[in-house]
C-alpha positions, 0 to 999 in steps of 0.5 A: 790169677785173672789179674796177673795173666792179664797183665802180661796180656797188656804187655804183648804177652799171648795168653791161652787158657786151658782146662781151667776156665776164667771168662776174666783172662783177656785170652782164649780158651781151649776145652770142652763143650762143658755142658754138652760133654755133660748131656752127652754123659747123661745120655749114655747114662739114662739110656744103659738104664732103661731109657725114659722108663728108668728108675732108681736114685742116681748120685752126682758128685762134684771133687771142686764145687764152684768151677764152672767146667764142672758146674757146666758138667752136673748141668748137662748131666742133670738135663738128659737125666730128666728124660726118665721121670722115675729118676731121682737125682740127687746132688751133686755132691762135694766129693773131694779131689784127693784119692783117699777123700774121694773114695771115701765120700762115695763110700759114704753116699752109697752107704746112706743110698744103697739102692741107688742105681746109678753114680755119677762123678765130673771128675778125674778120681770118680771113675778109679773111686767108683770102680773100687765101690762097686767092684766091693759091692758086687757091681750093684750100680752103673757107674759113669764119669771123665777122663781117660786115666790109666785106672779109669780105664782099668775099671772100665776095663774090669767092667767096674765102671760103664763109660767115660767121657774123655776131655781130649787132653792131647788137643788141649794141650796141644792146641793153646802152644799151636796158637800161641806160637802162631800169635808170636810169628804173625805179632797177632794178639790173642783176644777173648774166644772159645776153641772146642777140643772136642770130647772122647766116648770111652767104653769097653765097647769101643772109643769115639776119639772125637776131632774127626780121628778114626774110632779105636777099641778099647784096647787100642785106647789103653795102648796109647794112655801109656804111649806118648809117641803112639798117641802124638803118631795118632794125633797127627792128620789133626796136628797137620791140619793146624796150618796158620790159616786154621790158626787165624780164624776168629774163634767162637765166642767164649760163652759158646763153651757153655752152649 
């Protein structure tokens, strides 16, 4: 799509990426700290298991190998996991994006490791898939993972699964049409640059919004997965905070996102 984006950027045509990341688009992009998210992710993770004495076979699977978000992802995961020198990790492993292959991909891994302590997805579907497994396993394994979907907050919910890392979807969202609209009203052109969404802490526990927003429980967080109103009410001290001076600041440089 690199070429074809890119020729609308020669024609005036502001372009902002988001979510997918392609350092081809003469555009900026809006998303996570990929790799950063990751560490995050493994820390919590390491940390629920016992810190630098943890022990155990962890598996990391990836539902689109070759995407650098979520390559990004398995590195920073793969880096707070070696804190623990008893940790074996193995993976990632290809686990598919459908709900049926994903589900069965983790079923087969932990069919051949058994003993494993610990699975870890750097997708949408691991978290529901992951949540079924050990729910039909006696919640044997800690499970951890991305994004605040409506099921992924259910097995959290259900204490099937143990944390998830949110990608703040609404400022993803939000943001690239903020500065896009912006880059129309000033005849401003939009060049290469990375715009930090932030990342969401999701547990039973309670739930870091990120972006400066006030922390929320649990059962706040599902109210406004299934609320577009109360979410777009609860966004709104960030959205306000958008004013064209924000807007006009030069961005980090793209290779910050995998910082």
């Amino acid at each position: 799509m690199a070429g074809a984006l890119n020729e609308l950027v020669k024609s005036g045509v502001p372009i902002v990426q988001y979510n997918l990341l392609s350092q081809a688009v003469q555009g900026p992009y809006v998303g996570e700290k990929s790799v950063e998210s990751g560490r995050v992710l493994g820390k919590i993770m390491v940390d629920k298991l016992g810190g630098a004495d943890a022990k155990g076979t962890v598996i990391l699977g990836n539902c689109f190998p070759g995407i650098p978000v979520l390559e990004n992802r398995a590195k920073g995961v793969q880096e707070s996991l070696k804190v623990a020198a008893g940790l074996n990790v193995i993976g990632p492993f290809d686990v598919k994006v459908s709900a049926v292959d994903n589900y069965n991909r983790w079923e087969q891994l932990y069919a051949a490791n058994p003993d494993a302590v610990a699975l870890i997805g750097l997708c949408a579907p691991d978290i529901t898939s992951l949540g079924k497994l050990n729910a039909a396993n006696g919640d044997k394994f800690l499970a951890g993972g991305y994004d605040m979907t409506e099921l992924n907050l259910k097995a959290i919910q259900e204490k099937h699964a143990y944390v998830t890392i949110g990608q703040s979807a609404y400022v993803q969202g939000y943001l690239p049409v903020a500065l896009a609209v912006n880059a129309i009203r000033g005849k401003k052109t939009l060049g290469p640059g990375f715009y930090d969404a932030g990342s969401q802490v999701v547990t039973s526990e309670g739930v870091d919004m990120g972006n400066n927003l006030p922390k929320i429980s649990f059962e706040e967080a599902i109210k406004l997965a299934a609320d577009p109103a109360a979410t777009a009410a609860y966004y709104k001290p960030w959205s306000d905070s958008l004013t064209a001076d924000v807007l006009n600041k030069e961005p980090a440089p793209i290779a910050s996102e995998a910082e």
